[in-house]
Structure formats: C-alpha cells, structure tokens
N, C-alpha and C positions, 0 to 999 in steps of 0.2 A: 444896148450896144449896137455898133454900127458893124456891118460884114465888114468894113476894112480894117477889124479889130481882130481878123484871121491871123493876122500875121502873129500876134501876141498869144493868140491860143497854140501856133505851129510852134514858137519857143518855146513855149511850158510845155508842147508836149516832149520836144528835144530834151529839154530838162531833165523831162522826169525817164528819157530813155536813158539818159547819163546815170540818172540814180541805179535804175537797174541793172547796167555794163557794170556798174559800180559794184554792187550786190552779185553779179553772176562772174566777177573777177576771181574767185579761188574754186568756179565750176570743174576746172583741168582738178583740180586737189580731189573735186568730188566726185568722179563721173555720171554716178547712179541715179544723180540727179539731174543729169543732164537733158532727160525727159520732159521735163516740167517747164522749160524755162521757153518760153512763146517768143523770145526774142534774137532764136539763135539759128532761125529759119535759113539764114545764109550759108548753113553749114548740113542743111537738109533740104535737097535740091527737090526732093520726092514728096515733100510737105505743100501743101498750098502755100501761098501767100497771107499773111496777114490781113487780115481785113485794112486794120486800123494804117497802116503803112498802103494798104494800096487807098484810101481815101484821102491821105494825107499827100499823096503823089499826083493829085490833080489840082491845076493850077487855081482855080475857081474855088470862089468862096464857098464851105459847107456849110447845106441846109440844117435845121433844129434835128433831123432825122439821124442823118449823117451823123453832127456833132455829137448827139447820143449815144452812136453806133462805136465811134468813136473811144469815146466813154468806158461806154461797156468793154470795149476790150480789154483798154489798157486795166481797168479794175478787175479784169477778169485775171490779166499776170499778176497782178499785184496779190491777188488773193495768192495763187498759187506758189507763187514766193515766197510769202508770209508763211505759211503753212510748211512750206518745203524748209527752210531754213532756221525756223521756230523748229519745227520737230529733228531735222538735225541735229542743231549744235544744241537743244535741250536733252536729247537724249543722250547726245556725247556728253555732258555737264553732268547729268543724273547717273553714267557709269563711272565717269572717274570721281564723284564725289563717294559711291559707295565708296570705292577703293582705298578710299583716303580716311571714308572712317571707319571701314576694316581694320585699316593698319593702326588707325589711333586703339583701337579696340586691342587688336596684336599687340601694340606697345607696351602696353599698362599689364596687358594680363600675362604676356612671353617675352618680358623687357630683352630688347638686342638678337633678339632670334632672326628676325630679318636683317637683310645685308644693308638695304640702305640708312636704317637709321645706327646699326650696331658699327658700323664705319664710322659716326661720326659719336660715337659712345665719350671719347676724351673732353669733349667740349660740349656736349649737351648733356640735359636731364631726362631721368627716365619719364615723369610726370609732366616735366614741360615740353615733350617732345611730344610726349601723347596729345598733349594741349593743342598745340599748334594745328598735329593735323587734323585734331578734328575739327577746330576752326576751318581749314581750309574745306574739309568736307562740308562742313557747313554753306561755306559763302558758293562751294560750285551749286549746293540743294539749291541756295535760294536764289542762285542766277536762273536754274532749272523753272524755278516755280515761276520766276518774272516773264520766262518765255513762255510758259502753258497756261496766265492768267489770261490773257486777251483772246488766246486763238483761237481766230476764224474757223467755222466750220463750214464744208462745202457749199457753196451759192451764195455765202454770205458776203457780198461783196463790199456794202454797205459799213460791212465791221473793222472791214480792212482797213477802210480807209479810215476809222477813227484814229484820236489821237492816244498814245498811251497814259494809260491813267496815273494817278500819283500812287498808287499799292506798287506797281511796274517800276516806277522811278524809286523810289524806297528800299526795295529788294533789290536792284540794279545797285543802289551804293551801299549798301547793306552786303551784298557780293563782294564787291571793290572790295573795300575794307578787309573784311578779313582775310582774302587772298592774299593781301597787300601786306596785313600781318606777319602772313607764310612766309611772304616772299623777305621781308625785311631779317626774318630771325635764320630761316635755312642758309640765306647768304652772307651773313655774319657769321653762323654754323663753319660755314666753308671756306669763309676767309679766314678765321680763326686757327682753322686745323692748317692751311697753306703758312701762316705766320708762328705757327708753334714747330711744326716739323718740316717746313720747307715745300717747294714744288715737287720735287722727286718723290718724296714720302705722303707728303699732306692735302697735294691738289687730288681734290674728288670728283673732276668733271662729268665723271659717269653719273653723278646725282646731283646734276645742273636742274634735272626736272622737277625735283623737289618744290624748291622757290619758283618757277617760272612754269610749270603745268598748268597750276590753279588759276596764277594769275593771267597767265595767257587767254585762258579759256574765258574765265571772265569777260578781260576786255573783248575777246571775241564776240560773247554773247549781249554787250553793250553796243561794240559796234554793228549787229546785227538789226537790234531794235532800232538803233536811231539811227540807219539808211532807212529803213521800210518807213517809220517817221517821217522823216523829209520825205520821202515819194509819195507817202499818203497826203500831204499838206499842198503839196505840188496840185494831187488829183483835186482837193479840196477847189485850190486857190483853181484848177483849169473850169470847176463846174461852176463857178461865179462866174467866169468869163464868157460863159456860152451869149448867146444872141439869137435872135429874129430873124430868119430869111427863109425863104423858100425860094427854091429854084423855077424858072420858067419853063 
C-alpha cells in the first residue's frame, strides 16, 4: 500500500468512531458505565487526550509504528465495550428471565395469585399462560448465554475483534423467536379483554410489559452484538489497510 492510502485508513477509522457513538448512544440511560467508554474524552477535560485521535490529528502520513499505535487503541475501546455492554444487558437478560420463569412456575403451582396474569384470567389459560412465560424466560436465558459465549477477557484484544460465531447467531434467533411468541399471545391476551369488556373495563395497559419486556430486551441484546460486529469488521477491514513508511 502506498502512504497516500492514509486517507482510506482516516475513513475507516471515522467509521468505526460512528459505530462506537452508535454503541455509547443510550450511555445517558446508563451512567455507571460511563467510565469505560475512551471515547467520551470531550466530556472529561481532566483526562489526557487520546492517543489514537491526537495521531490521527497530524496532517502527515502515519508511520507502521504509529499505525499500530493506532490500532491498539481503538482495539483497546473496542474490547472494553464488548465487555461493558455484553455484561450489562446479559446480566439484565439473566434477571428478567428468572423473573419470568418464577412466575411461569407461580402460574402453574398458585394459578391467578399474581396480579398480572389473574387480570387477564377471562381470556387466558392457566397452563397456557404458564407456557408462554416460560418460553419467554427461556428466550431472554438464551439471549443471556449468546452474550457470555464470546466474551472477551481482559487484554484480549485479538477476541474482540472476531467475528461472532454461529452458536451466537443461533441463540440470538432462538431468543427472537420465543420472545416473539410472548409477545404475539399477551397482545392478543390484551386485545381480547379491551374487545370483550371495552376500554374503560378491559384495556390492561399497566401489563403492556408483558408482551414487550422480553422482546424488547432481546432485540436489545441483538442490537448489541451486531454493532460491536460491524465495529469489529471495521478493525479487521482497517488492519489490511495498513502500509509501509517510515518517517524521516
């Protein structure tokens, strides 16, 4: 590759800051994680500077050193993202899925004793209700396990940036799926009861979360995996592109 092939390396690395803006967009929702993110240096006057942005700030083409310096950084947030937002939203997944099959468990052995399924007692079954949420607790486990199959352990920069495998992508619609199930029957559940007894009587919107917890979460933890994807493919596709120069 020729140095004048910098410019293509300076895009891909824009790129793949995008992917990460992308990724550190619901940071405000998390705060506690707001630590971790090497990219939010403009909001921390007391922090150094970036490496990888103050090499990236000089007009001249970077040397093989540089370029790797480079590198290493951005692989270095990259880890720490993966890691930060893998064990987040896996461990939100692995709480609300007990929860769900608690209550499928509550269902079947204390049929109607809690309030949100005994509300909707006219239009559902006691066994297919249990059904349901344990499917849903199901598909948040195995969104859970999709996020803690891959992950990076400290320094392992190298892991990040793979791709996800196909056990990863199989659990991920294996997820989908049954949340989707959830979501399909509890909002039938709820439209049922709004079309048997009316709005005033029948709309349940306090158990809107029912149908849309599970599957929320899910696609969260999809959209999780496949930004850090594309950002890992990003790192891939920039370490083809390096090149030959040394500086004078």
């Amino acid at each position: 590759f020729e140095p004048a092939r910098n410019t293509c390396v300076t895009a891909l690395l824009l790129q793949a800051v995008q992917q990460y803006i992308c990724l550190t967009s619901f940071a405000a929702l998390l705060p506690v994680y707001r630590s971790y993110f090497g990219l939010l240096t403009m909001q921390r006057p007391s922090r150094k500077p970036d490496a990888a942005a103050q090499l990236l700030a000089e007009s001249e083409p970077l040397d093989t050193q540089e370029q790797q310096a480079v590198i290493s950084s951005l692989e270095e947030q990259l880890l720490q993202q993966n890691r930060t937002f893998k064990l987040g939203c896996g461990g939100l997944a692995l709480v609300v899925g007990l929860f769900f099959m608690y209550a499928a468990y509550q269902q079947q052995l204390h049929p109607w004793e809690a309030k949100y399924t005994g509300e909707l007692r006219p239009v559902v079954g006691q066994t297919t209700a249990a059904a349901v949420l344990l499917l849903q607790g199901l598909g948040l486990l195995a969104a859970q396990v999709a996020l803690m199959t891959e992950l990076p352990k400290r320094g392992e920069r190298e892991r990040a940036c793979m791709p996800a495998g196909m056990r990863v992508q199989l659990l991920l619609y294996a997820a989908a799926a049954l949340s989707f199930m959830g979501l399909i029957y509890w909002s039938a559940a709820l439209w049922t009861m709004v079309q048997r007894y009316g709005y005033d009587v029948g709309s349940k919107w306090e158990l809107v979360w029912l149908p849309l917890l599970p599957f929320g979460l899910c696609a969260l933890c999809y959209y999780v995996v496949h930004s850090l994807q594309a950002t890992a493919a990003d790192m891939r596709r920039l370490k083809r592109l390096q090149y030959d120069y040394k500086k004078v």
